[in-house]
Structure formats: structure tokens, C-alpha cells
PyMOL Python script that loads the backbone (N, CA, C, O; Angstrom):
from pymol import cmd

cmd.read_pdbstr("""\
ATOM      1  N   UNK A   1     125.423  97.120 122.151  1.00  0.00           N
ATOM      2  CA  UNK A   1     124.151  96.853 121.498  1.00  0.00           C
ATOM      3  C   UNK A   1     124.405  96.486 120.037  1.00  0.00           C
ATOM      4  O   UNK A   1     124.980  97.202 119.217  1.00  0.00           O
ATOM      5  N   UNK A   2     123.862  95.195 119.814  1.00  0.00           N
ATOM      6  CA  UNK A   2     123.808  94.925 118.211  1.00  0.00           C
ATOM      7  C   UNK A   2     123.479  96.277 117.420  1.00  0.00           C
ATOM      8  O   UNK A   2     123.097  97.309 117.973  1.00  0.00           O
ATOM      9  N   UNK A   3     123.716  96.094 115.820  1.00  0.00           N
ATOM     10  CA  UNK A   3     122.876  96.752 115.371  1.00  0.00           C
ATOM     11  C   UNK A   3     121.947  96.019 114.356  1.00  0.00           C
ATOM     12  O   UNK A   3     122.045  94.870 113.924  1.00  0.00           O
ATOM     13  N   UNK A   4     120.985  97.018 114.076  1.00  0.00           N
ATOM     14  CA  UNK A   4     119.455  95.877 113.215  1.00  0.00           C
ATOM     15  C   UNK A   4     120.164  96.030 111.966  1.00  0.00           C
ATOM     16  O   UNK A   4     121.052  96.860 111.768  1.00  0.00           O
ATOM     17  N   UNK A   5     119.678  95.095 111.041  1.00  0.00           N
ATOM     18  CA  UNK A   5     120.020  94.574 109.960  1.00  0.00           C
ATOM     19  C   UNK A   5     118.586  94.988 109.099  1.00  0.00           C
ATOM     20  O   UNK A   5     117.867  94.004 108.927  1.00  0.00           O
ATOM     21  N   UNK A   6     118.184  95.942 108.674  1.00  0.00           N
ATOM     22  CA  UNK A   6     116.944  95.990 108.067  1.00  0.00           C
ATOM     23  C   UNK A   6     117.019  96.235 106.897  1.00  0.00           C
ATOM     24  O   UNK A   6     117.994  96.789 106.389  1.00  0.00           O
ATOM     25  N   UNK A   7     115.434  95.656 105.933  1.00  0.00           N
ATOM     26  CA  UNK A   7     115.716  95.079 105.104  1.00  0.00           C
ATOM     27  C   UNK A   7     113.988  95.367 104.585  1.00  0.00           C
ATOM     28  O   UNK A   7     113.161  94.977 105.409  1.00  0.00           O
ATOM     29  N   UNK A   8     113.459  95.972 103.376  1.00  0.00           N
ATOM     30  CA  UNK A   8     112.345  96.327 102.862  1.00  0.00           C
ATOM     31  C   UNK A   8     111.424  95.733 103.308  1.00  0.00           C
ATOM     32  O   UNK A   8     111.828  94.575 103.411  1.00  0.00           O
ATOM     33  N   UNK A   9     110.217  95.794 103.716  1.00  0.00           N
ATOM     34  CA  UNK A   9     109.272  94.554 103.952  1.00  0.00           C
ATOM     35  C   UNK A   9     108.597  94.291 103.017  1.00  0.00           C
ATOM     36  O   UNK A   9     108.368  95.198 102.217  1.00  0.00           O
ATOM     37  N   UNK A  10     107.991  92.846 102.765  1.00  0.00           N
ATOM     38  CA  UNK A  10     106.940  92.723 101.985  1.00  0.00           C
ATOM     39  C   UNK A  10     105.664  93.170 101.803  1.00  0.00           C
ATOM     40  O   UNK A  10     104.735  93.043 101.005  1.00  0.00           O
ATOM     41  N   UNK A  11     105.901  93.663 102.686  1.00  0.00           N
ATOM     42  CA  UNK A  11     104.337  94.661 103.107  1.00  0.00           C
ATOM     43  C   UNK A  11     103.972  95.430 103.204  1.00  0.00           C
ATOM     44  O   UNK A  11     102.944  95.855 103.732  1.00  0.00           O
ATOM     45  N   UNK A  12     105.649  96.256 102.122  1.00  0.00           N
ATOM     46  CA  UNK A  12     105.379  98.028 101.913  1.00  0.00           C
ATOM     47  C   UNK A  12     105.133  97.466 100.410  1.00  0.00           C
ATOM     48  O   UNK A  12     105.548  96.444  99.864  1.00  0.00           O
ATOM     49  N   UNK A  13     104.206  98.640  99.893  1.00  0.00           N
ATOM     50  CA  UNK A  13     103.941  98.677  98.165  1.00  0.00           C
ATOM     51  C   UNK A  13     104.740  99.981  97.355  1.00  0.00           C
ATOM     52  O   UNK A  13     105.649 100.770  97.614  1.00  0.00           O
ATOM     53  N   UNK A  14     103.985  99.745  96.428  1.00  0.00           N
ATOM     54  CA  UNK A  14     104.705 100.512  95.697  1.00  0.00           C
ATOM     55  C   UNK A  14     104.234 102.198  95.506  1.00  0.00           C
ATOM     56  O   UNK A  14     104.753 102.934  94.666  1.00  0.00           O
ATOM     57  N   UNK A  15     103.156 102.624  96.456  1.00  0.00           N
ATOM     58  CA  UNK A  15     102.537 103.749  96.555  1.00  0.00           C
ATOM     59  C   UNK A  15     104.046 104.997  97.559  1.00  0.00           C
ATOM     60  O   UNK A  15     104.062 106.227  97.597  1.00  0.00           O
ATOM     61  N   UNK A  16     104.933 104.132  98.114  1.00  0.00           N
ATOM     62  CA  UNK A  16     105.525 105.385  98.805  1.00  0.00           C
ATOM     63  C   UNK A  16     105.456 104.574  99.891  1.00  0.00           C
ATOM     64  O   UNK A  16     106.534 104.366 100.448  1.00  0.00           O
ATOM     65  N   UNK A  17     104.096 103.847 100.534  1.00  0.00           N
ATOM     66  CA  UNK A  17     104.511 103.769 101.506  1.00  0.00           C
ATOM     67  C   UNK A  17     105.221 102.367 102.023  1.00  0.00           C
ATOM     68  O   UNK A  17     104.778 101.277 101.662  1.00  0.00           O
ATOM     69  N   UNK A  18     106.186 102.475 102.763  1.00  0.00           N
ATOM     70  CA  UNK A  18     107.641 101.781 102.395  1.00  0.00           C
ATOM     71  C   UNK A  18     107.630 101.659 104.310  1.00  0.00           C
ATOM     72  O   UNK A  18     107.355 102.538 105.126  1.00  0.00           O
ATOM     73  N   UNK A  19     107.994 100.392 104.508  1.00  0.00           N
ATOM     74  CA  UNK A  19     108.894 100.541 106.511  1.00  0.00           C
ATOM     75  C   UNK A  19     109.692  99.259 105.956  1.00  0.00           C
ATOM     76  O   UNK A  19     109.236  98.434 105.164  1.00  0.00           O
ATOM     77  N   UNK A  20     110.879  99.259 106.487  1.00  0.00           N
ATOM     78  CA  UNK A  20     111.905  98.204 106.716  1.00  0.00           C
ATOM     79  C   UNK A  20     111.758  98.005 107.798  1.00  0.00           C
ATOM     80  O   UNK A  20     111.277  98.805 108.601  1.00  0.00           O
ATOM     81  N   UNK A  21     112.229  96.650 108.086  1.00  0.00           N
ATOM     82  CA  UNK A  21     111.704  95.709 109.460  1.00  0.00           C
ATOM     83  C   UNK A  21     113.362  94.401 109.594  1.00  0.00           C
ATOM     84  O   UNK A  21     113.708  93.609 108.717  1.00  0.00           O
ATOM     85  N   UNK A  22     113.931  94.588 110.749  1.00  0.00           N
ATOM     86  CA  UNK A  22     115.178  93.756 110.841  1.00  0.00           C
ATOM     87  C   UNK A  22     114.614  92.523 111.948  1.00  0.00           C
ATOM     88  O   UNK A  22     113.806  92.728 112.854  1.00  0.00           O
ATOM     89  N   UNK A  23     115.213  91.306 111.643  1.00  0.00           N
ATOM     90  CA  UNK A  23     114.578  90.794 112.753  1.00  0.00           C
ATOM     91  C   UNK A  23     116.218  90.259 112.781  1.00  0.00           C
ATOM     92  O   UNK A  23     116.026  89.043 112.757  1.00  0.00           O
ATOM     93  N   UNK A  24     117.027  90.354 112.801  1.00  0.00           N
ATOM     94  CA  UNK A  24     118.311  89.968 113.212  1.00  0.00           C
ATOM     95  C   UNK A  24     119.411  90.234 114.458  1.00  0.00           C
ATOM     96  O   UNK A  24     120.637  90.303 114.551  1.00  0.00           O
ATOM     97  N   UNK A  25     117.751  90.389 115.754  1.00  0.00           N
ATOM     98  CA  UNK A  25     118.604  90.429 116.673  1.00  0.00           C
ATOM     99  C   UNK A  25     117.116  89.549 117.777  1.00  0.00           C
ATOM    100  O   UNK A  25     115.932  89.826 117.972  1.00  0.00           O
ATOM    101  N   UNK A  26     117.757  88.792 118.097  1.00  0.00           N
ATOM    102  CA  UNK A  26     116.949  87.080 118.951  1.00  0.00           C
ATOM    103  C   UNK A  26     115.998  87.967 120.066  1.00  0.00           C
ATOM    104  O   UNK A  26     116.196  88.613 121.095  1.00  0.00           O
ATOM    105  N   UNK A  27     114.728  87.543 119.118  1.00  0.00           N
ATOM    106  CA  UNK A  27     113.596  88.128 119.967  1.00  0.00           C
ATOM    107  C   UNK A  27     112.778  89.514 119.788  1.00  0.00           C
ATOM    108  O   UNK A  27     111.719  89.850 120.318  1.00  0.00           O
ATOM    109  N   UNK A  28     113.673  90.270 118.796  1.00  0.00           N
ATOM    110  CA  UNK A  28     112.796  91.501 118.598  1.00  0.00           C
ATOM    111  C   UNK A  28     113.047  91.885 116.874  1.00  0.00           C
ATOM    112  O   UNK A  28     113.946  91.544 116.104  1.00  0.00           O
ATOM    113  N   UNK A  29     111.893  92.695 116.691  1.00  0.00           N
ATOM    114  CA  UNK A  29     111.709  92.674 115.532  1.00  0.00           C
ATOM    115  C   UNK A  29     111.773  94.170 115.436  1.00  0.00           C
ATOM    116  O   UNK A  29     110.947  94.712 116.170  1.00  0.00           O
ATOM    117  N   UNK A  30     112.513  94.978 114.746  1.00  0.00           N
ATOM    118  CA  UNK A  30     112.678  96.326 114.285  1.00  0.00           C
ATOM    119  C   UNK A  30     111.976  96.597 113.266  1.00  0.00           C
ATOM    120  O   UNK A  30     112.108  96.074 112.159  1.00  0.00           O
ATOM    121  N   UNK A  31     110.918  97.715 113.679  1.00  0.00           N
ATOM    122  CA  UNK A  31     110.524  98.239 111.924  1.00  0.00           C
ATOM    123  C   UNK A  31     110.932  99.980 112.176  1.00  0.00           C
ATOM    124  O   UNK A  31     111.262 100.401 113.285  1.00  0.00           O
ATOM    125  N   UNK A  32     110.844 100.799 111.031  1.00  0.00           N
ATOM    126  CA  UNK A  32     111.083 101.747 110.833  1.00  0.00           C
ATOM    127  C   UNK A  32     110.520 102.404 109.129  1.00  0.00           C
ATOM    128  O   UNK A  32     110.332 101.669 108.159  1.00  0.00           O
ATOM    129  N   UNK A  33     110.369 103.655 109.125  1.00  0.00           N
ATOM    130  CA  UNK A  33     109.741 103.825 107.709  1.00  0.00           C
ATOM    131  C   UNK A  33     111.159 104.588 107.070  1.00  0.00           C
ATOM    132  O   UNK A  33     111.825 105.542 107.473  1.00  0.00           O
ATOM    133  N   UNK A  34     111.261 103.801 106.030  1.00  0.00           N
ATOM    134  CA  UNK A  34     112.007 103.133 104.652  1.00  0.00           C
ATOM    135  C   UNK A  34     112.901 105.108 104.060  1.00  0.00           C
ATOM    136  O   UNK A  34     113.998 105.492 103.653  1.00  0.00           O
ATOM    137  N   UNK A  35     111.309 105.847 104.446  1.00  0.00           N
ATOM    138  CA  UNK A  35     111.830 107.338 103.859  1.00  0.00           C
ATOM    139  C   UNK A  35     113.085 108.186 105.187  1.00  0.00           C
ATOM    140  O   UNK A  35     113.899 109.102 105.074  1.00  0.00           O
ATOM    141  N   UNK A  36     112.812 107.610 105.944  1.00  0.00           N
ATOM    142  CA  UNK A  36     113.262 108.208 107.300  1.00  0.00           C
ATOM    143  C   UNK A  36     114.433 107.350 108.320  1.00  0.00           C
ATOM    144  O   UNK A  36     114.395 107.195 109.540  1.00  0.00           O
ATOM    145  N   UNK A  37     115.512 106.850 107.275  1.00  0.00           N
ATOM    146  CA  UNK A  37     115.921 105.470 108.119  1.00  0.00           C
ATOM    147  C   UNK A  37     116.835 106.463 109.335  1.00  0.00           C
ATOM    148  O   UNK A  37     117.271 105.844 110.306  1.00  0.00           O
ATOM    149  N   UNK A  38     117.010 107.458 109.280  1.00  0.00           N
ATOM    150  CA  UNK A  38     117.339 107.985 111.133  1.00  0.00           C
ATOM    151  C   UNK A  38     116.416 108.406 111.992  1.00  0.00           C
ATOM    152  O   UNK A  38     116.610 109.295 112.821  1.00  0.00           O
ATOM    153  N   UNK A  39     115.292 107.743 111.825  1.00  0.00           N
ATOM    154  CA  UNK A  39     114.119 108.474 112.755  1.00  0.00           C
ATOM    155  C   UNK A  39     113.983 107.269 113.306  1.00  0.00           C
ATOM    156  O   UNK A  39     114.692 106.315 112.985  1.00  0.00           O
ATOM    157  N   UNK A  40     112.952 107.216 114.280  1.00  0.00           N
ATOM    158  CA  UNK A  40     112.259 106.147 115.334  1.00  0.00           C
ATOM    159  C   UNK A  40     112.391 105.100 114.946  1.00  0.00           C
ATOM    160  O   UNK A  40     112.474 104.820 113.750  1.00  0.00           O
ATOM    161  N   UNK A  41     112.436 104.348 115.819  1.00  0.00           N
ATOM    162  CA  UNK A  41     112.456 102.787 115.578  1.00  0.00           C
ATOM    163  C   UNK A  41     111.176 101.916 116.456  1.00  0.00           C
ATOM    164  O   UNK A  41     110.970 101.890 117.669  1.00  0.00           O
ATOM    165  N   UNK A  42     110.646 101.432 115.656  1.00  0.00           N
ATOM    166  CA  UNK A  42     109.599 100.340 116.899  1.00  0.00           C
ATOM    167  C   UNK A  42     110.162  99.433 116.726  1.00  0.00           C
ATOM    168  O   UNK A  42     110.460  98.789 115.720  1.00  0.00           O
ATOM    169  N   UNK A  43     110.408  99.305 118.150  1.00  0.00           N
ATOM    170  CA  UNK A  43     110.618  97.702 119.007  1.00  0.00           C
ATOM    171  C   UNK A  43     109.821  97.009 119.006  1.00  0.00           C
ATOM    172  O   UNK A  43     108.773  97.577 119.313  1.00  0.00           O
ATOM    173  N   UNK A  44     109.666  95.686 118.759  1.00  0.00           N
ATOM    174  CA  UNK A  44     108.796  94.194 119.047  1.00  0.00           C
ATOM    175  C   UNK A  44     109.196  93.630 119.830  1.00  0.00           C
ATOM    176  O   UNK A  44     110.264  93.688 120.440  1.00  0.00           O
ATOM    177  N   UNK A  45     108.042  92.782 119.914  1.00  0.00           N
ATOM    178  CA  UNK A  45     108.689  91.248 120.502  1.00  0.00           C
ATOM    179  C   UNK A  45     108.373  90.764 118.908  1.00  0.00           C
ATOM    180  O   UNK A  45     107.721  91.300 118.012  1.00  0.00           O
ATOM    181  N   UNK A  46     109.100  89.566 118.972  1.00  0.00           N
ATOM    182  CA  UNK A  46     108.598  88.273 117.968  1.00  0.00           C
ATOM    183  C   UNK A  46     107.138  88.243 117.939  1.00  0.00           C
ATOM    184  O   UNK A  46     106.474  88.742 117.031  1.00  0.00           O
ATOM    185  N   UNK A  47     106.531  87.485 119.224  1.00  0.00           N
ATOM    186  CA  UNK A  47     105.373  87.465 119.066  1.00  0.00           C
ATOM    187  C   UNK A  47     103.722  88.472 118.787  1.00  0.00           C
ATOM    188  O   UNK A  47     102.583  88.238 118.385  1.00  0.00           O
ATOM    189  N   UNK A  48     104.515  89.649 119.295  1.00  0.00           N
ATOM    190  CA  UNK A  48     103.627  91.147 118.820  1.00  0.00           C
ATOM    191  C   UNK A  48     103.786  90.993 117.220  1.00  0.00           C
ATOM    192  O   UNK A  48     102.752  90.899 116.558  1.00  0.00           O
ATOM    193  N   UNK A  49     105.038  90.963 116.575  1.00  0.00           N
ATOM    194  CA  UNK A  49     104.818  91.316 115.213  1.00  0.00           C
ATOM    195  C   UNK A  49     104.316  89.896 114.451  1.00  0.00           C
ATOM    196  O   UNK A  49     103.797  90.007 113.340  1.00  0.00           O
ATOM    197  N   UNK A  50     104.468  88.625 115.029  1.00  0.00           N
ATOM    198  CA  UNK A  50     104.076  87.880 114.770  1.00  0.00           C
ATOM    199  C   UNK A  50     102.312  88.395 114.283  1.00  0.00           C
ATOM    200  O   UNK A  50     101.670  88.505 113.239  1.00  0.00           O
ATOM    201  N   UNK A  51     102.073  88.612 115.867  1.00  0.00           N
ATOM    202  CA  UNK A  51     100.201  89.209 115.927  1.00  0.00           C
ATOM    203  C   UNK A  51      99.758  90.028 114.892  1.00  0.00           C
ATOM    204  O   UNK A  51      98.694  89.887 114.288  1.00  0.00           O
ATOM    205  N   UNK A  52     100.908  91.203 114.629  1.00  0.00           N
ATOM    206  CA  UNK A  52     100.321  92.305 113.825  1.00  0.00           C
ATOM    207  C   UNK A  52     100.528  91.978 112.173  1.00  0.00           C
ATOM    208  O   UNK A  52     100.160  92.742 111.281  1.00  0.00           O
ATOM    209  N   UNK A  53     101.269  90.535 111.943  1.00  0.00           N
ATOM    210  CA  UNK A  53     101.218  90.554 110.590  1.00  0.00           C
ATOM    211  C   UNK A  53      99.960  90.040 110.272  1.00  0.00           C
ATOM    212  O   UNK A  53      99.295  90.524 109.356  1.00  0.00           O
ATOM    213  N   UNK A  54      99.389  88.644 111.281  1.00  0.00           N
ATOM    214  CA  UNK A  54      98.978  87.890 110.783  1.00  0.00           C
ATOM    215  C   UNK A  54      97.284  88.774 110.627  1.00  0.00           C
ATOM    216  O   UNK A  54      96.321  88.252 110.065  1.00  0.00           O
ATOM    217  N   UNK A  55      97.266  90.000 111.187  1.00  0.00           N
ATOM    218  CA  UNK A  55      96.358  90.454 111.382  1.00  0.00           C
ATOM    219  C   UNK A  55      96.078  91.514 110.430  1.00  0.00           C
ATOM    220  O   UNK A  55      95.155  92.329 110.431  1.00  0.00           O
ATOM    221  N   UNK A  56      97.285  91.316 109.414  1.00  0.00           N
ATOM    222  CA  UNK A  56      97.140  92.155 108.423  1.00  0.00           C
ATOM    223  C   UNK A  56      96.685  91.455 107.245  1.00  0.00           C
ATOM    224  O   UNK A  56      96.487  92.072 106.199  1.00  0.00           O
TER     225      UNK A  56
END
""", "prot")
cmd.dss("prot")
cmd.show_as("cartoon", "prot")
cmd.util.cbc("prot")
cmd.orient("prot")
């Protein structure tokens, strides 16, 4: 298994709340929160996180 390459998102601020998100493995998109990088990981597809940005 690859491993994710993650990397701050633009779409954490500057309040704390923080998730890094890797998309460097073809087809899925890793996020995880930034304070906790050995805890859970959500899996994507491309097109789910595609959905959930644009919906942000």
C-alpha cells in the first residue's frame, strides 16, 4: 500500500481547526485532522471530495 502524502488544506483556518488532505494516490483523496496525524483517516473518491468542496 502506498503511503498518503498529506499536506495542510486550504480550507483549514487559522482558529485550530486544521485537516490535511493527500491526494497522491490515483483516485482517492485522504483527509485527516492536522492535530491528530495518527488517528483516522477518511477515504474518498476524487469525485466525493470533488462534491464536498465545491459544496463548501
Amino acid at each position: 500500500m502506498h503511503e498518503f502524502d498529506f499536506v495542510k488544506s486550504t480550507y483549514s483556518n487559522a482558529g485550530g481547526e486544521c485537516v490535511e488532505v493527500a491526494r497522491n494516490i490515483p483516485g482517492t483523496v485522504a483527509v485527516r485532522d492536522s492535530k491528530d496525524p495518527g488517528g483516522p483517516i477518511l477515504r474518498l473518491t476524487s469525485a466525493a471530495w470533488a462534491e464536498f468542496a465545491k459544496a463548501q
